[in-house]
C-alpha positions in Angstrom: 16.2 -11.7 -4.1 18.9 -10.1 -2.1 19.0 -6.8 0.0 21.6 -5.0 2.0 21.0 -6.3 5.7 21.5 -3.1 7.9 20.1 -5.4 10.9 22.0 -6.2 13.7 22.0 -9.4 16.6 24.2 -10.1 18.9 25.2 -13.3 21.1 25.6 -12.7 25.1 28.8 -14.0 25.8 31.5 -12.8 28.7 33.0 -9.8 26.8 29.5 -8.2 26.1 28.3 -8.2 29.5 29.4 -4.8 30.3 27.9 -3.2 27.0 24.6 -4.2 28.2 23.6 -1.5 30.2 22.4 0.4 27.2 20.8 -2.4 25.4 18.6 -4.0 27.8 16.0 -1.0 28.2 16.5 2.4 27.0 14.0 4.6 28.5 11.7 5.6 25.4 10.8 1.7 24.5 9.2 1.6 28.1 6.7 4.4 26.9 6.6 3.2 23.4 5.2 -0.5 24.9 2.4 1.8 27.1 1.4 3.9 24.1 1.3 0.1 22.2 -1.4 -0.3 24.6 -2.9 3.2 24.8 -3.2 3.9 21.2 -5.5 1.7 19.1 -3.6 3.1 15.8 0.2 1.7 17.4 -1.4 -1.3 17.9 -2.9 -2.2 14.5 0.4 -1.4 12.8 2.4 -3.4 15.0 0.0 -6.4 14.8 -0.4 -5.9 11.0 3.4 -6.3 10.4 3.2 -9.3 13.1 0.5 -10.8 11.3 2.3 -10.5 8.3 5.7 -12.2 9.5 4.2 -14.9 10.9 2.7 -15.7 7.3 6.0 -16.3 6.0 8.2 -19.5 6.0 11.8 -19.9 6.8 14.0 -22.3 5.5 17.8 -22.4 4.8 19.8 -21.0 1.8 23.1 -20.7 0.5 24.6 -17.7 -0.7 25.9 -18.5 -4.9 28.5 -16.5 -6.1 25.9 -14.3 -7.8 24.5 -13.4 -4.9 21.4 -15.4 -4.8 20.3 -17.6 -2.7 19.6 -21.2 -3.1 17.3 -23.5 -0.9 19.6 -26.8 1.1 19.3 -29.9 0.0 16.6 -31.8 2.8 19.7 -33.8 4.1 21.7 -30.8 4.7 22.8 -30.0 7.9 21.6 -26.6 7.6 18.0 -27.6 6.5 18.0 -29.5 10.0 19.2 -26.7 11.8 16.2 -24.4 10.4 13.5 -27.1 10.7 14.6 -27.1 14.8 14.1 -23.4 14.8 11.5 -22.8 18.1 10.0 -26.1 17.5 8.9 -26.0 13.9 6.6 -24.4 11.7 4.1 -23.2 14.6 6.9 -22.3 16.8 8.3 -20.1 14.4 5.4 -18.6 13.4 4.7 -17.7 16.9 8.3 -16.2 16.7 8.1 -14.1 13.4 4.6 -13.1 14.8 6.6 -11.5 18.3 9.2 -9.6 16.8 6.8 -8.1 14.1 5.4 -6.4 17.7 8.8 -6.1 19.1 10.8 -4.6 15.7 8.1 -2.2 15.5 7.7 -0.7 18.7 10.7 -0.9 21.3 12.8 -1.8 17.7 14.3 -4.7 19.6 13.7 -7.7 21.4 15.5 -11.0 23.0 15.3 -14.5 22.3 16.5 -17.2 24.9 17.1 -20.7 23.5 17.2 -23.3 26.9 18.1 -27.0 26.1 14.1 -28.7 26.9 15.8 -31.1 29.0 16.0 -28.5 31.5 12.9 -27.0 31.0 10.9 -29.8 30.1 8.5 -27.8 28.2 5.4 -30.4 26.7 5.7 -28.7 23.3 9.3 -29.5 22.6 10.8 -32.8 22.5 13.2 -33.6 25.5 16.1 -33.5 23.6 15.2 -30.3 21.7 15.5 -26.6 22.7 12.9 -24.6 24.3 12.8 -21.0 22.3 11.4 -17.5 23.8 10.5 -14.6 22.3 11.5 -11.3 25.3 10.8 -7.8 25.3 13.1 -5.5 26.6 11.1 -5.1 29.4 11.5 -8.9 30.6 15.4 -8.6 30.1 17.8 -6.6 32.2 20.8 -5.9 33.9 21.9 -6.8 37.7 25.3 -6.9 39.1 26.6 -7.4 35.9 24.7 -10.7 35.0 21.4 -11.0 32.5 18.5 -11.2 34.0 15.4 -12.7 32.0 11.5 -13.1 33.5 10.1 -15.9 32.6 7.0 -17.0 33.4 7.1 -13.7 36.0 10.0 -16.0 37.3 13.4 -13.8 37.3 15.7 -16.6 35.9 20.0 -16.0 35.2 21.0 -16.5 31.7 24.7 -17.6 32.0 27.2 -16.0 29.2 28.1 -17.8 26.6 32.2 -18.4 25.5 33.1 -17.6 21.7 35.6 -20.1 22.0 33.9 -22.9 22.8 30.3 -22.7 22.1 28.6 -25.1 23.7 25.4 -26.4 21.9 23.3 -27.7 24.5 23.9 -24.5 27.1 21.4 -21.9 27.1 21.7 -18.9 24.4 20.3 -15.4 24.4 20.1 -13.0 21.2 19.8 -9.8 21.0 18.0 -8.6 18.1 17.3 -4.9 17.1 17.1 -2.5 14.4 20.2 -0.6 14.9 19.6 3.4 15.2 21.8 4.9 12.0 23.6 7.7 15.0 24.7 5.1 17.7 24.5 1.3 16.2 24.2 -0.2 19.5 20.6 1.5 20.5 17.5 0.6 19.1 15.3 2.4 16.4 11.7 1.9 15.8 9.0 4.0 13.7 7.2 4.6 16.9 10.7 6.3 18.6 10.5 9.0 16.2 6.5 9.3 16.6 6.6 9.3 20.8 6.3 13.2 20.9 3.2 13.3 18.0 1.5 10.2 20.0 1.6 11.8 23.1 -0.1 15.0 21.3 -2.9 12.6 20.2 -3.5 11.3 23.7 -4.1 14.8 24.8 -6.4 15.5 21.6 -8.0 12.1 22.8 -8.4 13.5 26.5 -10.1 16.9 25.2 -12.6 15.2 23.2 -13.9 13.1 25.5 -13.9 16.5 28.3 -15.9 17.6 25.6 -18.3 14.7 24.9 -19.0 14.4 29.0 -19.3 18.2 30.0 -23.1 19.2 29.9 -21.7 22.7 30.7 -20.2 22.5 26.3 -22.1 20.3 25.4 -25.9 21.6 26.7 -25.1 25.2 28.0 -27.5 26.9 30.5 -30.8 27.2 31.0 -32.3 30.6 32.0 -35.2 30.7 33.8 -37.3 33.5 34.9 -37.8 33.3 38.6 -40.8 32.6 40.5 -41.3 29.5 37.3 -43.3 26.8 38.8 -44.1 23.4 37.1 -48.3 22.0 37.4 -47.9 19.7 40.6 -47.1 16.0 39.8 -49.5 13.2 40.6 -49.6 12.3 44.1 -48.8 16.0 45.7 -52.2 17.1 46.0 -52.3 21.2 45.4 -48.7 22.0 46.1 -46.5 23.5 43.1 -43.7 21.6 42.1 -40.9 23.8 41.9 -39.2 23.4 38.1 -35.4 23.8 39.6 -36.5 21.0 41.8 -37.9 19.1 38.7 -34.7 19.5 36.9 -32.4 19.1 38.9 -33.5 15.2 39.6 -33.6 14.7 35.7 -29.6 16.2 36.1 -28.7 13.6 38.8 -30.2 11.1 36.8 -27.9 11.5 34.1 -25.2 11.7 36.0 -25.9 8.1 37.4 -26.9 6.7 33.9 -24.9 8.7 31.6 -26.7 6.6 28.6 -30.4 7.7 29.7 -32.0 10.9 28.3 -31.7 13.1 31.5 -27.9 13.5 29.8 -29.4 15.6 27.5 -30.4 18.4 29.8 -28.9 21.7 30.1 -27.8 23.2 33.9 -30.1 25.4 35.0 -29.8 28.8 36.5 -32.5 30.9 37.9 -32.1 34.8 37.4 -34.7 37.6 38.2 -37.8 38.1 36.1 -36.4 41.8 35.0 -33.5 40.4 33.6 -35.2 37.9 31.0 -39.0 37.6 29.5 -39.0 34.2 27.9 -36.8 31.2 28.5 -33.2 31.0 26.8 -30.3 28.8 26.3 -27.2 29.6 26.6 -24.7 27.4 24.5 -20.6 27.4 25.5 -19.2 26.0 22.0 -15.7 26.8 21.2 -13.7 27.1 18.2 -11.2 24.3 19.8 -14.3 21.6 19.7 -13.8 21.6 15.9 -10.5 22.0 15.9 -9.2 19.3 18.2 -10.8 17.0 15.6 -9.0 17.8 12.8 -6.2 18.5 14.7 -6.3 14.8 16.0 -6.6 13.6 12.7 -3.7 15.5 11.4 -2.2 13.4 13.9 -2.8 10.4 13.5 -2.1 11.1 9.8 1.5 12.2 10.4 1.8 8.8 12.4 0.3 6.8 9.7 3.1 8.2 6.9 6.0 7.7 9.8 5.2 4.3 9.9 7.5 1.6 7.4 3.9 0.6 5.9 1.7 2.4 3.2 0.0 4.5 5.2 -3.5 3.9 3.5 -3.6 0.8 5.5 -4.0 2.5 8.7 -6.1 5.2 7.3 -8.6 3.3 5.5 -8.0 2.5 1.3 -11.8 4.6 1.1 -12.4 4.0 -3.3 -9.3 1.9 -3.8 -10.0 -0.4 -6.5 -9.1 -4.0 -6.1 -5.5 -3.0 -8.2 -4.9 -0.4 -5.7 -5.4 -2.5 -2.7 -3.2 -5.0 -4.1 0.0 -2.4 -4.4 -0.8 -1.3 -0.9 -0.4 -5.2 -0.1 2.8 -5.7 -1.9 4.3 -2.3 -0.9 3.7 -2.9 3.0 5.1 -6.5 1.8 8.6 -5.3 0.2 9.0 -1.9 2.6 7.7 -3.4 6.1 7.6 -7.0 6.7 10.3 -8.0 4.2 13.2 -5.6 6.2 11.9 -7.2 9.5 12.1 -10.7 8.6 15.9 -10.0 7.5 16.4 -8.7 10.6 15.3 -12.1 12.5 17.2 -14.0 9.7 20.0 -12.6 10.5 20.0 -12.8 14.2 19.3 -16.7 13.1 22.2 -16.9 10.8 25.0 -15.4 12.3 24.3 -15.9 16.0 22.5 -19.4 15.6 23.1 -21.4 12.7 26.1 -20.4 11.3 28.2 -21.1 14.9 26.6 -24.2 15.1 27.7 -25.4 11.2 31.1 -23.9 12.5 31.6 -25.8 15.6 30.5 -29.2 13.1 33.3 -28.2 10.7 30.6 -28.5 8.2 32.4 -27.0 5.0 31.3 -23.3 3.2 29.7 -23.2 6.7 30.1 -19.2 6.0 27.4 -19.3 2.9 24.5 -20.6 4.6 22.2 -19.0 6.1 18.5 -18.3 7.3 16.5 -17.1 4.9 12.6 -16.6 4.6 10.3 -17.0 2.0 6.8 -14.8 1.3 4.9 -16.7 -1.3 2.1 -17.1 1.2 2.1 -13.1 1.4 1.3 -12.5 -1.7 -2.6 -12.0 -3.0 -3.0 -13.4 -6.1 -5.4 -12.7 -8.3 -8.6 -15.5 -9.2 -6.6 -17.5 -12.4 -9.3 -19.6 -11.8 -10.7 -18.5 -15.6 -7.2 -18.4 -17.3 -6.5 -22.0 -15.8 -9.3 -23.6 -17.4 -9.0 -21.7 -20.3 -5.0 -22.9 -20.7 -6.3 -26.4 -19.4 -8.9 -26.6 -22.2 -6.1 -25.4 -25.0 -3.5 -28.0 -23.3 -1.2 -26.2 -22.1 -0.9 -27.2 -18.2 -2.3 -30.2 -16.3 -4.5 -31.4 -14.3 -2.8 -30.7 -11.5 -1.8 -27.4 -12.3 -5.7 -26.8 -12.9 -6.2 -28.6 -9.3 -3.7 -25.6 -8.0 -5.3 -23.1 -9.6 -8.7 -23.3 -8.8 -8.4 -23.8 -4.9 -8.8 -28.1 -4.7 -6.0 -30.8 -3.2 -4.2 -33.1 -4.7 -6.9 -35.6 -2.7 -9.6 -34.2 -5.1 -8.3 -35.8 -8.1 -10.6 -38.4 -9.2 -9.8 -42.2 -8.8 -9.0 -44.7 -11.9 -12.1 -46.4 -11.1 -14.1 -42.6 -11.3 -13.0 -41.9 -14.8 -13.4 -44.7 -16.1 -17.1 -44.6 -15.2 -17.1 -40.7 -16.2 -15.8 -42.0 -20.0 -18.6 -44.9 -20.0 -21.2 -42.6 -19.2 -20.1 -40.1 -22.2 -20.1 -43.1 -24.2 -23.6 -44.2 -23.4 -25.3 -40.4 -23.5 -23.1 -40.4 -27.4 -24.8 -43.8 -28.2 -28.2 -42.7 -26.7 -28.4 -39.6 -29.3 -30.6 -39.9 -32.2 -29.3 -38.6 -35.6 -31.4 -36.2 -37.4 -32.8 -34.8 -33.5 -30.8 -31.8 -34.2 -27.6 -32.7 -32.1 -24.7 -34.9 -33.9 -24.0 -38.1 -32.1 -21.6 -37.5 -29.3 -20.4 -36.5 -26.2 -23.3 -34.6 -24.2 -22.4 -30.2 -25.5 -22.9 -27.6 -22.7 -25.7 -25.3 -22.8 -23.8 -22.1 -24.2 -25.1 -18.6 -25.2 -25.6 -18.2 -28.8 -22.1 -15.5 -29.1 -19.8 -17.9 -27.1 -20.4 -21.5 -28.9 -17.6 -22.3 -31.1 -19.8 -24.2 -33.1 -21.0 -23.1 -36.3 -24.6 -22.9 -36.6 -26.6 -22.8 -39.9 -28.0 -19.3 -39.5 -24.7 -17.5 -39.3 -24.5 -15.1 -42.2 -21.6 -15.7 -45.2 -18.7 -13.6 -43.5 -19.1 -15.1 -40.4 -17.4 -18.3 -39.3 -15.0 -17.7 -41.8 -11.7 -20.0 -42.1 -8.4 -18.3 -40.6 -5.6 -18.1 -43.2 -2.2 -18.6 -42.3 -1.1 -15.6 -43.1 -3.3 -13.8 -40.7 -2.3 -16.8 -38.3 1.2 -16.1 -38.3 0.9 -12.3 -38.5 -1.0 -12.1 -34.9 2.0 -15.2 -33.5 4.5 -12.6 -34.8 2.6 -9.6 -33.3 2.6 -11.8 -29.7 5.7 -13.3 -29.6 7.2 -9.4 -30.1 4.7 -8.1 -27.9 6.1 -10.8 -25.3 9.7 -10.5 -25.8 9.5 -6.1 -25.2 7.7 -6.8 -21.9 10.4 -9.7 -21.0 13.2 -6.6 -21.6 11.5 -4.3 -20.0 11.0 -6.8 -17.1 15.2 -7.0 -17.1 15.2 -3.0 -16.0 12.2 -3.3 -13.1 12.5 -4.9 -9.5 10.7 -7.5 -10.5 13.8 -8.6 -11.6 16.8 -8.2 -8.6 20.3 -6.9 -9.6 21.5 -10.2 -8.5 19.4 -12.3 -10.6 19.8 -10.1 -14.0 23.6 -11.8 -15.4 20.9 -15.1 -15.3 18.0 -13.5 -16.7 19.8 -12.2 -19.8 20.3 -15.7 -21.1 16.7 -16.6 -21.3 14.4 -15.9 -24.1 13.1 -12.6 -23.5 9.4 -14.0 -24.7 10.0 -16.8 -21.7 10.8 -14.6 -19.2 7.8 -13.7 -18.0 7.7 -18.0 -17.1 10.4 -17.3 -15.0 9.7 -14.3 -13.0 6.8 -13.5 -10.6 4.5 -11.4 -12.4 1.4 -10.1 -10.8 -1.7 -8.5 -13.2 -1.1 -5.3 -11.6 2.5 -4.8 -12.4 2.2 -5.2 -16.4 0.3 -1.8 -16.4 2.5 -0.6 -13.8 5.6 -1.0 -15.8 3.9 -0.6 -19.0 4.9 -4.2 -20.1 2.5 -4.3 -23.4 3.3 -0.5 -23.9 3.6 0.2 -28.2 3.2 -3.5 -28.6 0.0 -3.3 -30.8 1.4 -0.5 -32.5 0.9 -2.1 -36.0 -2.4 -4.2 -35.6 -4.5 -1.7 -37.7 -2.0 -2.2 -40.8 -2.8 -6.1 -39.9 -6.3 -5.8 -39.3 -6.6 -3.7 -42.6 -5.1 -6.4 -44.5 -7.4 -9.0 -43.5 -10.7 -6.9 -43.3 -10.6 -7.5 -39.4 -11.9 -4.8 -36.6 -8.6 -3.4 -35.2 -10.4 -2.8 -31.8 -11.6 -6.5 -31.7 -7.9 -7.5 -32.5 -6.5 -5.3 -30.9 -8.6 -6.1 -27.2 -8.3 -9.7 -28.3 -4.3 -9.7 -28.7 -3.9 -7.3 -25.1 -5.7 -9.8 -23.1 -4.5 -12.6 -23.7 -0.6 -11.5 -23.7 -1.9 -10.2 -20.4 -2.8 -13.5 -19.1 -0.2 -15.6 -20.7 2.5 -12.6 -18.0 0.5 -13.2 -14.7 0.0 -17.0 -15.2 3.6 -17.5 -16.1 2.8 -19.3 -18.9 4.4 -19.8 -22.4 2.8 -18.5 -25.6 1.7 -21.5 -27.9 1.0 -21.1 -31.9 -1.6 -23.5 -31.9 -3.7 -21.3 -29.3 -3.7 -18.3 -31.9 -7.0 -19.3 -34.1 -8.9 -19.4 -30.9 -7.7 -15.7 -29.5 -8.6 -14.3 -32.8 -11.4 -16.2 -33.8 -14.1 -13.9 -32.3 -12.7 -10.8 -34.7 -13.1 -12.9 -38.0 -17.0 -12.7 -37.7 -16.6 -9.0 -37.5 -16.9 -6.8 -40.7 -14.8 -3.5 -41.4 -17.2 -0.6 -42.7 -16.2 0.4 -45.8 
């Protein structure tokens, strides 16, 4: 799966070092990084799309002629190149995870690649390379030369010459997603939301005036003067004076803002003329209720400037579990997936590709650093279907191993199964005939309607044999259900541009094998759509329940699409078994 990169990285080297007086900070990322830390909702969309790169896995490709891209063999240059990459697997991670924060926020970041011998870092071997992830705010610009902080230690990053690239010196990259008006600034979805966030800090700072004023939030008290409280214990016949009384609950509350004394109005004592009883005077405002919803206007208009679906941020409320998993894949494809080009490409051509250059390695310009999001994407518990296609033989052991969540190193032993098959033996032997059971293998305990055996009570149409023609009817009515949905699979993104000239020459009822199919996307684009169009004429024929054959047919065409799995005519009697014990009102 290809995309048009519109990323953009760049190597320091001599004839850049006067160009970097715009790159290095740009004003807004320094208040984009302090609303990062001021603004909870910043925060959990620039962790969320960190969170999310640092799932996935890099490795190295190269570019066919159609435009897809290929994995290196493990003894290519290139695959040693990527497998170096900060370290490894952690390493990168830990990179991926930084510029998920960086990319969203400031829109840029560095990287500075040491040789270890220099640094001697314990987690990289001595003759490896030290990698670090920089904000823009730990790079800058002094006296023409780069200056990176490392460590709060300001430390000189010597340029770099294009002509002779040196492997072993020290390397910094400049990555950013370039701004579409001046390509060498930096754009970030928080850029274009510094003006609304700044609104929601003040909304922020009004509510909580509001929450702490007693004056709003408890009014006045007005009491009729000359009021006196009963004396307390202890004062003998003296009065107790009830400003005096209040007034200590009110500095109370102001010492221990959590006690009950918060709760107490001001007080204010007026002449006895001017009032007969006690009353409260309240000071709401119109802008109580208002700052709100106004701050949750806000953060809504943040929440759909953002790359990701903004239901993530706002809470999916009654999603269903289909819903949730578009979200998922949407914030996959139209966040994380546009990021992680953007590192791959700052890898590629400012990394990888000089390196396989200065080697003379040949096609050196095809391959690249690419990434790979399998571990992104939620599937679906196949658990049921995988035992179900186990059962009918259709995948292995091992697939079933896969499919239901155990290792490899679950697998029973030789010596295991062989005592699992002698104790099937023995309970077979141990059976009695005429106790009701037929000798053999121990049957599990099933409800009556989902035995496949046939027990003597059923009535005459049940349990009734399949006839071929009926057979071969629902195979034809599956395999033509199958190969629609593998052409209309040909027109969605499921399928990439790139990957269609390949996709045309398979089956179009195997197609569905080849490409990634999740459950959701086969009523998304309507895959099975007029494919049952002629099972009442079928069910007709054979005195079957449409609606059972119907339901019957639907699911498991369903299943075969999201397990990837071919159809098989010898699974048909058991998909439409359940409908031949069902009779057709006259």
């Amino acid at each position: 799966m290809t995309r048009q990169l519109t990323a953009a990285a760049s190597r320091y080297v001599d004839r850049k070092v006067r160009t970097l007086k715009a790159t290095t900070d740009q004003g807004w990322q320094t208040r984009a990084w302090q609303l990062y830390h001021q603004v909870p909702e910043v925060r959990f969309a620039a962790t969320y799309e960190a969170n999310g790169m640092a799932a996935a896995t890099l490795y190295a490709g190269r570019r066919a002629d159609d435009g897809t891209i290929e994995p290196a063999p493990n003894n290519h240059r290139a695959a040693d190149i990527v497998a170096q990459i900060a370290g490894g697997p952690d390493g990168q991670s830990k990179l991926l995870s930084a510029f998920g924060k960086h990319l969203t926020v400031a829109g840029e970041g560095w990287v500075l690649v040491r040789p270890n011998s220099e640094v001697l870092s314990p987690d990289v071997p001595e003759d490896g390379h030290d990698w670090r992830v920089l904000s823009t705010r730990e790079v800058s610009q002094k006296s023409g030369k780069l200056i990176a902080e490392i460590d709060g230690e300001d430390i000189e990053v010597p340029a770099g010459d294009e002509e002779t690239l040196d492997p072993d010196s020290p390397v910094a990259l400049r990555v950013w997603e370039p701004d579409p008006e001046h390509f060498v600034e930096a754009d970030s979805p928080v850029r274009a939301s510094i003006d609304l966030l700044e609104e929601l800090l003040l909304l922020n700072a009004a509510v909580k005036a509001i929450a702490r004023s007693r004056l709003t939030g408890r009014g006045i008290l007005l009491v009729p003067k000359g009021v006196r409280f009963p004396t307390r214990p202890g004062q003998g016949d003296a009065e107790d004076d009830l400003i005096e009384l209040l007034m200590m609950i009110a500095e109370t509350a102001i010492r221990e803002p959590e006690s009950a004394a918060a709760t107490v109005p001001i007080v204010l004592e007026v002449p006895p003329e001017s009032i007969s009883d006690f009353k409260l005077l309240t000071f709401e405002s119109n802008f109580d209720d208002l700052a709100l919803k106004l701050r949750e206007e806000a953060i809504k208009r943040f929440a759909t400037g953002l790359e990701i679906p903004a239901e993530l941020l706002l809470g999916m409320g009654d999603t269903n579990h289909w819903g949730a998993w578009m979200l998922t894949s949407e914030a996959i494809r139209m966040g994380i997936e546009p990021k992680l080009q953007t590192v791959c490409h700052a890898l590629t051509q400012q990394w990888m590709r000089p390196l396989l250059q200065a080697e003379k390695v040949e096609d050196w310009h095809r391959w690249l650093v690419w990434y790979d999001t399998a571990n992104l994407r939620v599937r679906t518990n196949r658990s049921e279907t995988a035992l179900q296609a186990f059962d009918r033989g259709v995948i292995s052991s091992a697939a079933l191993r896969r499919e239901t969540g155990f290792e490899e190193s679950d697998a029973p032993t030789a010596e295991e199964e062989a005592a699992r098959k002698k104790q099937q033996q023995d309970n077979g032997q141990d059976q009695q005939p005429g106790d009701g059971q037929d000798q053999g293998p121990a049957k599990p305990d099933l409800p009556v309607d989902e035995t496949q055996e046939e027990p003597d009570t059923l009535p005459a149409s049940a349990g009734r044999p399949l006839g071929e023609g009926l057979v071969a009817a629902a195979d034809g009515l599956i395999w033509a259900a199958l190969s629609s949905a593998g052409d209309k699979l040909l027109r969605t993104p499921i399928c990439p541009r790139s990957e269609r000239a390949r996709a045309r020459e398979i089956e179009a009822a195997a197609l569905h094998t080849e490409l990634k199919v999740e459950p959701g996307q086969v009523e998304q684009y309507r895959l099975l759509e007029g494919a049952w169009n002629r099972v009442p004429e079928i069910a007709k024929r054979y005195g079957l329940s449409s609606d059972c054959l119907t339901a019957s047919l639907d699911s498991y065409a369903r299943e075969l699409i999201a397990a990837g799995i071919c159809h098989s005519y010898a699974v048909v009697p058991a998909v439409i078994g359940s409908c031949a014990s069902l009779e057709v009102a006259a």
